[in-house]
C-alpha positions as CSV (number, residue, x, y, z in Angstrom):
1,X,-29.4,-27.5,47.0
2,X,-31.2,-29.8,44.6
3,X,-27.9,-31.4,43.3
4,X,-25.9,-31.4,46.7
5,X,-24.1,-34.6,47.7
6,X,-21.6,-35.4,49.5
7,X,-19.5,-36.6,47.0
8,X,-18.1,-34.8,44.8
9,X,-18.7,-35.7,41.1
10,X,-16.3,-32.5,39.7
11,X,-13.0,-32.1,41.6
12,X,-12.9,-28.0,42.5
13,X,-10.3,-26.7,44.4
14,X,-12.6,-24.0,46.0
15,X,-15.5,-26.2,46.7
16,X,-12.9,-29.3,48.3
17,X,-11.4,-26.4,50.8
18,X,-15.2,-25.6,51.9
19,X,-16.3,-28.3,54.9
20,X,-20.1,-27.7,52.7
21,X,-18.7,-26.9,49.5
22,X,-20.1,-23.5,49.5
23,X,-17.6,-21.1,50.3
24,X,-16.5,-18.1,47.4
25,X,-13.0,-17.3,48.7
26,X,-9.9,-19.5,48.8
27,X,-9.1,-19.7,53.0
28,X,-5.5,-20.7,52.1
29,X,-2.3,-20.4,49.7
30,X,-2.8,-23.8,48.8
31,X,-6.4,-23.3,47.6
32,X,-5.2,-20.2,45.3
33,X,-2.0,-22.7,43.9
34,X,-4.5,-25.9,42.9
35,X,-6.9,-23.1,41.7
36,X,-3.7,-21.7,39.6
37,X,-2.6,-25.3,38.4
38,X,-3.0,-27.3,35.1
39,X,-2.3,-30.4,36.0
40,X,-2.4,-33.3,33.4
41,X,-2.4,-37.3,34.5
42,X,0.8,-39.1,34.1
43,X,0.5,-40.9,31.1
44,X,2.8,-43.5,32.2
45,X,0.5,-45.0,34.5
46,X,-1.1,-48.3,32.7
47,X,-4.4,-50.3,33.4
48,X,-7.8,-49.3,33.8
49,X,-8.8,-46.6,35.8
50,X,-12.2,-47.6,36.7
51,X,-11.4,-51.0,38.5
52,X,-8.2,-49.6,40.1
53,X,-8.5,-48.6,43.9
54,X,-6.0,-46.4,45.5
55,X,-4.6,-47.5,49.0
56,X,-3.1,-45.1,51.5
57,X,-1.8,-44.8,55.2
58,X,0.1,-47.9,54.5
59,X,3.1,-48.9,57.1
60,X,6.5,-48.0,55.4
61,X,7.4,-52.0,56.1
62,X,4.1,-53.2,53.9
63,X,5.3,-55.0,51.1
64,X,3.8,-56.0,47.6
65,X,3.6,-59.7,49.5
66,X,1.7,-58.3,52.0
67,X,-0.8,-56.2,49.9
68,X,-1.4,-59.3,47.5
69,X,-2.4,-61.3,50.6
70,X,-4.9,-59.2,51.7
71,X,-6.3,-58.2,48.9
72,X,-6.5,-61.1,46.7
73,X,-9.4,-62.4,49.2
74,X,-11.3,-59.8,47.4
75,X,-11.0,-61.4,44.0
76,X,-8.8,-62.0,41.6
77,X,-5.5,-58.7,41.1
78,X,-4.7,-57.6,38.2
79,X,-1.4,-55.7,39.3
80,X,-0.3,-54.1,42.1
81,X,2.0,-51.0,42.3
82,X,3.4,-49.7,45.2
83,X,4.6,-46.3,45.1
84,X,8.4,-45.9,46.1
85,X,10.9,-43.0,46.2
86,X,12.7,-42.7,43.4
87,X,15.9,-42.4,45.1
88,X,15.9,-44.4,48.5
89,X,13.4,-47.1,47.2
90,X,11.9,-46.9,50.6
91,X,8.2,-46.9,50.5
92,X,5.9,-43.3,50.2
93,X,2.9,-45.5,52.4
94,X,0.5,-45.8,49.5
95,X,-0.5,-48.1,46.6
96,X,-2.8,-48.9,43.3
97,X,-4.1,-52.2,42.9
98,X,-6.2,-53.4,39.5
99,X,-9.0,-56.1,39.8
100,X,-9.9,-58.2,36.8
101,X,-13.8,-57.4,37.8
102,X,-15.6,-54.4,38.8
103,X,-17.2,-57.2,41.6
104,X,-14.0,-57.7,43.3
105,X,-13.4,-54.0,43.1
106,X,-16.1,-53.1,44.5
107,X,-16.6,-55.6,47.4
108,X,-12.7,-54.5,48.4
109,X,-13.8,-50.5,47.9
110,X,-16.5,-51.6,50.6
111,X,-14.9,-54.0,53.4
112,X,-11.1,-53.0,53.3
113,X,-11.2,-49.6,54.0
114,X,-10.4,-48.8,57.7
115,X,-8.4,-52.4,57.5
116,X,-5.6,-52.9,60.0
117,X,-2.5,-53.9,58.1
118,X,0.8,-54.3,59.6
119,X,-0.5,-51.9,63.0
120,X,-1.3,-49.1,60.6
121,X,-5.3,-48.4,59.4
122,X,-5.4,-48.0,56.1
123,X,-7.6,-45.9,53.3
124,X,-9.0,-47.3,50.6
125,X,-11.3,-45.2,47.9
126,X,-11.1,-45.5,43.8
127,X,-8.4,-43.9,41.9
128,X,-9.2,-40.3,41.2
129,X,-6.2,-39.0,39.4
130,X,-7.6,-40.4,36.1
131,X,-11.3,-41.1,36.8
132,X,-12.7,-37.7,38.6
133,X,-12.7,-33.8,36.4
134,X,-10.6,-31.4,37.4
135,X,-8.4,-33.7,39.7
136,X,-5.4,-31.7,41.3
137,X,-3.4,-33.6,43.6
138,X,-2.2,-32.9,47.3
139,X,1.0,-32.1,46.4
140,X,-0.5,-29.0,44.3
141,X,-2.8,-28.1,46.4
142,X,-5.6,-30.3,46.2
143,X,-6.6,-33.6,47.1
144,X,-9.3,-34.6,49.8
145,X,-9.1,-35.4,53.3
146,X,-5.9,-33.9,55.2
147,X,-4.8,-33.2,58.3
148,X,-6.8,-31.1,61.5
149,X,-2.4,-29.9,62.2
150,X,-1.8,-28.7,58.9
151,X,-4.8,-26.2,58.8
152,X,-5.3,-27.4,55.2
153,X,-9.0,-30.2,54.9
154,X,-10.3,-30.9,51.7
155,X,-14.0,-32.0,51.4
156,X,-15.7,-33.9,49.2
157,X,-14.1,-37.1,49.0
158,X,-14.8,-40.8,50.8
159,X,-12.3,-39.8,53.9
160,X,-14.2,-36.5,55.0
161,X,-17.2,-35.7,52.6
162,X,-19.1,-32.3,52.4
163,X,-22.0,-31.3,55.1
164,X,-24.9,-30.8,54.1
165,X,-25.4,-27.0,54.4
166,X,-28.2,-25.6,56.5
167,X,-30.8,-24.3,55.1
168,X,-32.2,-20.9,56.8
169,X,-35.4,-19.2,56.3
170,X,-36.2,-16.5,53.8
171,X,-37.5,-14.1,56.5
172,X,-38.3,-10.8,54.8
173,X,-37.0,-7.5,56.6
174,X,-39.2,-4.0,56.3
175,X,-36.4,-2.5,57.1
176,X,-34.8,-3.3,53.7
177,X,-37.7,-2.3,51.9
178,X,-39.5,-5.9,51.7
179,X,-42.3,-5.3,53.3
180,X,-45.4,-3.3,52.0
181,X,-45.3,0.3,50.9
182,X,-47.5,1.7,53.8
183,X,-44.6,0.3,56.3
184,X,-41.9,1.5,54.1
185,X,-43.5,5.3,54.3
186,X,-42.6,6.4,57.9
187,X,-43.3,9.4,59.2
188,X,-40.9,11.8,60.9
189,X,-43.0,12.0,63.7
190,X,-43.1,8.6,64.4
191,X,-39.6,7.5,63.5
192,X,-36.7,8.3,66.1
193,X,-33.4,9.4,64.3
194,X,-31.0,6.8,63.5
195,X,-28.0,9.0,64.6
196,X,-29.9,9.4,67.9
197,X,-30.2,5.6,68.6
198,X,-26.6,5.1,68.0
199,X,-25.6,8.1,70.5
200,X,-27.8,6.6,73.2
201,X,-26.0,3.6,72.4
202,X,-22.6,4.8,72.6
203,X,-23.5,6.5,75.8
204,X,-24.7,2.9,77.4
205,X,-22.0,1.1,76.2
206,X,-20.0,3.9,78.1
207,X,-21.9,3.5,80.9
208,X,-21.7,-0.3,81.3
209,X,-18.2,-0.1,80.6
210,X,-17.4,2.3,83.3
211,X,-20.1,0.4,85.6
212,X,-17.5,-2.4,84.7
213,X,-14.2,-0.1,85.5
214,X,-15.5,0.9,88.9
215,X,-16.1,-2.8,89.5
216,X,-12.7,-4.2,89.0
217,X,-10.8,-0.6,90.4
218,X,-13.4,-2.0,93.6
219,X,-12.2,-5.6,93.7
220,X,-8.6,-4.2,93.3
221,X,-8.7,-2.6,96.2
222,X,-10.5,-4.5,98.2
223,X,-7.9,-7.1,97.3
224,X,-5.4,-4.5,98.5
225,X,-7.1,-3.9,101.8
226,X,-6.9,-7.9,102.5
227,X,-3.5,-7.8,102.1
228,X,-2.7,-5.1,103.9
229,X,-4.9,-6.5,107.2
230,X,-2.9,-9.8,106.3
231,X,0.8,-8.2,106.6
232,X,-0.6,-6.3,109.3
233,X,-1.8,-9.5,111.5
234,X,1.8,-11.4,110.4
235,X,3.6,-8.6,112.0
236,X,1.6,-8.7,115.5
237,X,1.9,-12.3,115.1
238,X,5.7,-12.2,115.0
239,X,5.5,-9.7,117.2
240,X,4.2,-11.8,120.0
241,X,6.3,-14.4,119.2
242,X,9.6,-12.5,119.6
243,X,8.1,-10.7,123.3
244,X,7.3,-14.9,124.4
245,X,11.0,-15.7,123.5
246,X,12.9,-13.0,124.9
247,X,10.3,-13.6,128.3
248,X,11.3,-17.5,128.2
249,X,15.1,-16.2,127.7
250,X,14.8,-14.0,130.8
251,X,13.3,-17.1,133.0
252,X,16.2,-19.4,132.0
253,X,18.7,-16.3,132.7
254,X,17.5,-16.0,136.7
255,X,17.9,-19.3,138.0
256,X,21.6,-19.6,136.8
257,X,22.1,-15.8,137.9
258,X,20.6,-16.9,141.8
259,X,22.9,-20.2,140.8
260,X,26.1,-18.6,140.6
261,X,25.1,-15.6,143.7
262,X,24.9,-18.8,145.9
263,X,28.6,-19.9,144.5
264,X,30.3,-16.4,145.3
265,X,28.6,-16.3,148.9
């Protein structure tokens, strides 16, 4: 715990999947494939690493133009490279850009992060492919930060850093033999069987379970009874209602009937 921080100063795939950096097993495929891969820097890529800073979440329209304007408030750009597709040309949403001084770099490192450029927030950390051990991009499994959707964070970087694990108490157990001798030497007669303890426990778990049964098989039919006293009560209800018709039927009926006698008379 000594040497815990939230950065990380060693890029490990293991440690970057663990929110604390402490877990021991890979939770994911991805983990196991950066774990698996040698990756080695494109040597390609010119200019110095350490006043370079690495720009993401760009908008697709952002243009070298645009980048320059912001960024130059900063200090005084080196060069600027914005990553395109190879075969469309369109933009991938991130971008390097050099400083001439480590002062420019790092005032933009500190204030433009979390900028809003073109409606999009950007990211802005230093470039890691060349400066940080171990590095192993996203695309290999790797990289920091990520997405909650894609089931796949990585800790340790400036976008979502390690938590600082808890620390619990060493709390000693007789039970495991930590105590002193004369508590670990228990007699028969005052110790109750193990296999015992468990029965008894079985049994009461049965017991609250079928306490539990007897509950629900109660509410069922209670629920039941309810209903049927509610169908019940519908019929007399329509019941009524039919007998209050055919009476009202029958009254209409004898005043024509007398009607018509009085006609044929």
């Amino acid at each position: 715990m000594a040497d815990w921080a939230p950065i990380a100063k060693e890029y490990d795939p293991l440690k970057a999947g663990s929110i604390d950096g402490t877990d021991e097993e890979p939770h994911d495929r991805a983990i196991w494939r950066a774990m698996l891969a040698r990756y080695v820097p494109n040597k390609g890529v010119t200019g110095d690493p350490h006043l370079t800073l690495f720009v993401a979440r760009l908008n697709l329209q952002t243009t070298e133009e645009k980048l320059k304007e912001v960024f130059s408030r900063y200090g005084d750009i080196r060069k600027i490279r914005l990553v395109r597709d190879l075969v469309t040309g369109f933009s991938k949403g991130y971008a390097f850009i050099e400083y001439k001084e480590e002062r420019a770099l790092l005032k933009a490192h500190r204030d433009a992060n979390r900028l809003v450029i073109d409606q999009h927030e950007i990211f802005v950390d230093f470039e890691l492919e060349r400066t940080l051990k171990g590095w192993i991009p996203r695309r290999l499994g790797g990289g920091f930060g990520g997405k909650k959707e894609s089931g796949q964070l990585r800790f340790g970087g400036r976008d979502r850093p390690f938590r600082k694990p808890i620390n619990l108490p060493n709390v000693k157990n007789d039970f495991y033999g930590e105590g002193s001798s004369e508590k670990r030497n228990w007699s028969r007669e005052g110790t109750r069987d193990w296999r015992t303890r468990d029965r008894d426990q079985e049994r009461s778990r049965d017991k609250r379970w079928g306490e539990r049964e007897r509950s629900w098989a109660w509410g069922d039919s209670e629920r039941e009874r309810d209903s049927r006293e509610e169908r019940s009560r519908g019929r007399d209800r329509k019941d009524r209602d039919r007998k209050d018709r055919d009476r009202d039927r029958s009254r209409e009926r004898e005043p024509k009937k007398q009607r018509d006698d009085d006609k044929y008379r």
